[in-house]
C-alpha positions as CSV (number, residue, x, y, z in Angstrom):
1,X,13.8,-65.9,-55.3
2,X,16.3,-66.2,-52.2
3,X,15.7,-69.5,-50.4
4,X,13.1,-68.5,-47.4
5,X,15.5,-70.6,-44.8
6,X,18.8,-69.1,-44.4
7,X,21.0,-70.9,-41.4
8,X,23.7,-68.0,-40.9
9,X,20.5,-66.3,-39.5
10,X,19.8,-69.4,-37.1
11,X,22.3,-68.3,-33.7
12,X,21.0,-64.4,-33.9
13,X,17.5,-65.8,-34.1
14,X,17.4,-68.1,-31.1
15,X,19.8,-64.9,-29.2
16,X,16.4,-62.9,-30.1
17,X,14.2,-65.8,-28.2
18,X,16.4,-65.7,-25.5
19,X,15.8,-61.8,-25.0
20,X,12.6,-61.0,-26.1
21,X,11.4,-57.7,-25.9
22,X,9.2,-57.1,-22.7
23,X,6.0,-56.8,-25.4
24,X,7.2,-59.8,-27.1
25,X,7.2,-61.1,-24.1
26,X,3.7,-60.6,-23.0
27,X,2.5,-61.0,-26.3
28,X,3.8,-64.5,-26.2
29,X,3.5,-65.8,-22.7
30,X,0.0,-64.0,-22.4
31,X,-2.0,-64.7,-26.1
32,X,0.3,-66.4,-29.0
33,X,1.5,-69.3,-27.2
34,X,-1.4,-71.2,-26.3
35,X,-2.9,-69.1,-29.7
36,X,-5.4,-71.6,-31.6
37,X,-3.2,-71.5,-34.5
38,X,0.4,-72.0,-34.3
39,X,3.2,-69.5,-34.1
40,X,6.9,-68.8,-33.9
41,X,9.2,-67.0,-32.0
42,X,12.2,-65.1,-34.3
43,X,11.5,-67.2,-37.2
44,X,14.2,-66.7,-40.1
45,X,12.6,-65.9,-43.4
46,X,15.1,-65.4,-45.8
47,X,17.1,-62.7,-45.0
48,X,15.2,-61.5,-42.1
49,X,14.3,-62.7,-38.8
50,X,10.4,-62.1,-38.2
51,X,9.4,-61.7,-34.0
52,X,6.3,-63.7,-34.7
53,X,5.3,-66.5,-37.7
54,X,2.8,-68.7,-38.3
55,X,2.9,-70.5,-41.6
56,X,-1.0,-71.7,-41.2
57,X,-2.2,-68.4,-41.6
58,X,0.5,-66.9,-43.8
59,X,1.1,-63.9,-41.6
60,X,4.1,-62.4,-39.6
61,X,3.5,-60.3,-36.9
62,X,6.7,-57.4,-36.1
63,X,6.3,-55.5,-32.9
64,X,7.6,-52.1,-33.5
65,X,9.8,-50.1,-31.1
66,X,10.6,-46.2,-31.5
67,X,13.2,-47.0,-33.5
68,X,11.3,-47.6,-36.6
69,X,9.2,-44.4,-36.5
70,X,12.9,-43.1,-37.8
71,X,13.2,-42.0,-41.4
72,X,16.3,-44.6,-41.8
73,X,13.7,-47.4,-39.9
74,X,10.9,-46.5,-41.9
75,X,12.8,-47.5,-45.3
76,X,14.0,-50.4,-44.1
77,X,10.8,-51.5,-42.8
78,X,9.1,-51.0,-46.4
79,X,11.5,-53.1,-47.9
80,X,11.4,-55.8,-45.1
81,X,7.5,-55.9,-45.6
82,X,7.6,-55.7,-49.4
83,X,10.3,-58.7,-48.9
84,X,7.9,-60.8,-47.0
85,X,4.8,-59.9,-48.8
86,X,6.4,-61.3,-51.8
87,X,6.4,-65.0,-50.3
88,X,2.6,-63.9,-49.9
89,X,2.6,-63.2,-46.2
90,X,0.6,-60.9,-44.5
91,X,2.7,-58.6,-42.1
92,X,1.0,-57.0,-39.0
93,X,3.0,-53.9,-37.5
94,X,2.2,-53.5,-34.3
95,X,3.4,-50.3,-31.9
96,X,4.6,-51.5,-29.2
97,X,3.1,-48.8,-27.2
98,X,-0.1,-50.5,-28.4
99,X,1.0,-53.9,-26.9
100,X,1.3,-51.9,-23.2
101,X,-2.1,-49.6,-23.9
102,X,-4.1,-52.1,-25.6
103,X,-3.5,-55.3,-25.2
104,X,-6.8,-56.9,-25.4
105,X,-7.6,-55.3,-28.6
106,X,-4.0,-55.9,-29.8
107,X,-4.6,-59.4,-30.0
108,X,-8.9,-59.0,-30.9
109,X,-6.8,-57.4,-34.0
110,X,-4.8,-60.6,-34.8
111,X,-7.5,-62.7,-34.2
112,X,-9.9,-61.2,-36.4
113,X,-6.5,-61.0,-39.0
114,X,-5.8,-64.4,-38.7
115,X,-9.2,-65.6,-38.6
116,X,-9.5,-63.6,-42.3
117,X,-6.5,-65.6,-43.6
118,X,-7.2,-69.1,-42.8
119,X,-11.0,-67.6,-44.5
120,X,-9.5,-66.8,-48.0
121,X,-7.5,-70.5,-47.6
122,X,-10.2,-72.2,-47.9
């Protein structure tokens, strides 16, 4: 299995923090950051960079744009998922239409998803 680190990913990855995504943004400033449990920002796993990470829970969090409602995207997207899933994370697609409609219930969902992981853990 490919080494779940990989350092050519490293300069893209803290570009990606510098320009967040206005829902990654608010996601971040307004819930994950002073979140309980700890997360990342653009965290390389392997060959992917993941918008949101927290190794406690075992769970990456991708905020989806248009873009990956195309049938290219949607492909690609499968095998990103299946690519984390096989380290044993969760991944959490979020719209990010969802992030601007429903925040509150955006992040009551990863709550109750992270609260569920840190559950089986134990």
């Amino acid at each position: 299995m490919q080494s779940k680190h990989n350092k050519q990913l490293v300069p893209l990855a803290k570009q990606l923090r510098k320009e967040m995504t206005k829902e990654e943004r608010r996601l971040w400033y307004d819930f994950l950051r002073l979140y309980s449990v700890r997360f990342s920002r653009q965290k390389v796993l392997g060959k992917y960079i993941a918008d949101f990470y927290s190794a406690e829970a075992k769970l990456v969090i991708e905020l989806d744009g248009s873009q990956h409602y195309e049938n290219d995207n949607i492909e690609k997207d499968a095998e990103r998922t299946a690519f984390l899933e096989s380290y044993g994370l969760t991944v959490l697609r979020i719209a990010n239409n969802e992030v601007n409609k429903n925040f509150r219930e955006v992040c009551e969902y990863i709550d109750n998803m992270v609260r569920q992981s840190l559950s089986q853990r134990c």
